[in-house]
C-alpha positions as CSV (number, residue, x, y, z in Angstrom):
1,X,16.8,-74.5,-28.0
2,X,18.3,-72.1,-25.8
3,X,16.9,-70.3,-22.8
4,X,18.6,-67.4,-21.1
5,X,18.0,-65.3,-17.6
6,X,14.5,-67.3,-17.9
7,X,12.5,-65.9,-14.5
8,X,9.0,-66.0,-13.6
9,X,7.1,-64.3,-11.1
10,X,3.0,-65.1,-9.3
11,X,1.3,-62.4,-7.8
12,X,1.1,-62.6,-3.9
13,X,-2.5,-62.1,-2.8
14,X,-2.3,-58.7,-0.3
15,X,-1.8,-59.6,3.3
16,X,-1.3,-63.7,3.0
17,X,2.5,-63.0,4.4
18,X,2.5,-65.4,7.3
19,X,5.3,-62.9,8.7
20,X,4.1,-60.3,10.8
21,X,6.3,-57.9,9.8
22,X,5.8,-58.0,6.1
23,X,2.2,-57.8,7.3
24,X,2.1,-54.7,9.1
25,X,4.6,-53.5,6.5
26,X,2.0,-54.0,3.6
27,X,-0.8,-52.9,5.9
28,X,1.3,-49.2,6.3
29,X,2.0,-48.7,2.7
30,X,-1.4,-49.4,2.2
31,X,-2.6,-46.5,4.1
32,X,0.2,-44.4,3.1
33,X,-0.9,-45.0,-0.6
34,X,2.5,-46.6,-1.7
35,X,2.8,-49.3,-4.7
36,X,4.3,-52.5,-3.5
37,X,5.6,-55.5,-5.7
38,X,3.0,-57.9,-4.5
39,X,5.2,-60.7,-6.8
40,X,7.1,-63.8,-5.8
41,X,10.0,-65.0,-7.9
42,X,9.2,-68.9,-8.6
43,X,12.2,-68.9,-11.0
44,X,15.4,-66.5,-11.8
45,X,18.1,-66.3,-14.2
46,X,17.8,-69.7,-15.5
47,X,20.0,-70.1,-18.4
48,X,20.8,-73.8,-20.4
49,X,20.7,-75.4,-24.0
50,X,18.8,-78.4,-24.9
51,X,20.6,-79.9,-28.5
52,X,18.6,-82.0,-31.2
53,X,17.8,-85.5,-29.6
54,X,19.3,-84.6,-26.0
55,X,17.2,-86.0,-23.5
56,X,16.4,-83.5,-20.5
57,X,16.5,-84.6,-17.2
58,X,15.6,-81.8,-14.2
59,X,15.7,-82.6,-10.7
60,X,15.2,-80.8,-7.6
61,X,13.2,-81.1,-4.3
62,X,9.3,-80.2,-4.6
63,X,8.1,-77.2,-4.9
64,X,11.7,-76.1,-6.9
65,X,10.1,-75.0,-10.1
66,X,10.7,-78.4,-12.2
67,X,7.7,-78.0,-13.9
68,X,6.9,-74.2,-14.1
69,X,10.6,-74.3,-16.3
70,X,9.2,-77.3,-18.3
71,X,5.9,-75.3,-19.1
72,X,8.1,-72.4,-19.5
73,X,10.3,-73.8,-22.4
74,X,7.2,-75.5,-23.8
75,X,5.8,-72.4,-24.7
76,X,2.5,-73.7,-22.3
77,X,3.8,-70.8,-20.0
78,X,3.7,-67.0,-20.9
79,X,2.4,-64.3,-18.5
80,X,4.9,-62.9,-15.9
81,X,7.9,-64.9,-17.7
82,X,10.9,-62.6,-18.7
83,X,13.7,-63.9,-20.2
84,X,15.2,-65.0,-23.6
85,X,14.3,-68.4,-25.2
86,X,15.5,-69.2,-28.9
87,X,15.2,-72.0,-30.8
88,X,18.0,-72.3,-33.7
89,X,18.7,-68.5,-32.8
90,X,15.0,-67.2,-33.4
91,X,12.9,-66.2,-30.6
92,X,10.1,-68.7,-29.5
93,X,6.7,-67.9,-30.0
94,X,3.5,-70.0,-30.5
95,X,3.7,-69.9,-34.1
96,X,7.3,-71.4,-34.1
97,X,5.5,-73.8,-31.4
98,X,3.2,-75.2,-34.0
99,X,5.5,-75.3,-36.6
100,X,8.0,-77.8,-34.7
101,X,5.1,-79.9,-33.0
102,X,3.9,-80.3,-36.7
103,X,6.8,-81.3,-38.2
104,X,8.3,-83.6,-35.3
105,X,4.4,-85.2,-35.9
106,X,5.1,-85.9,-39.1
107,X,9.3,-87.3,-38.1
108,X,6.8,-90.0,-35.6
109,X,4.6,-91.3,-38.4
């Protein structure tokens, strides 16, 4: 499986920003009528490789996006995720999802 500029955004609710100058910032384009990106980048440009039988390991401190990539690459994970992820040079989908969860099912019994 491969993965490559793998990023993933969550939508800001309008007005949390604990700045105040974001705040009044947002509260102004507001008024004036002008689109904002109301998005925060959890993840961005993630690129890696995980072979047959590898064991993945990911570490970082909390809150780093450990498990949002994990999701992510487990096909658990869709909206807001851009980025390429291929497994043996196809691109993954839900289908391809079921397919290797059946068959590595079948490897276990």
């Amino acid at each position: 499986m491969q993965f490559a500029d793998v990023e993933f955004k969550v939508k800001v609710p309008q007005g949390s920003s604990s700045n105040p100058v974001k705040a009044v910032v947002s509260k102004v384009a507001s008024q004036l009528n002008i689109e904002q990106d109301n998005y925060k980048k959890i993840l961005k440009g993630i690129t890696g490789s995980i072979g047959p039988g590898e064991i993945l390991a990911l570490m970082g401190p909390s809150g780093s996006g450990k498990t949002t990539l994990l999701k992510i690459i487990g096909g658990r994970l869709h909206e807001n995720v851009t980025g390429t992820i291929t497994c043996n040079d196809i691109p993954y989908n839900p289908a391809l999802k079921r397919r290797y969860t059946l068959l590595n099912r079948l490897k276990q019994d």
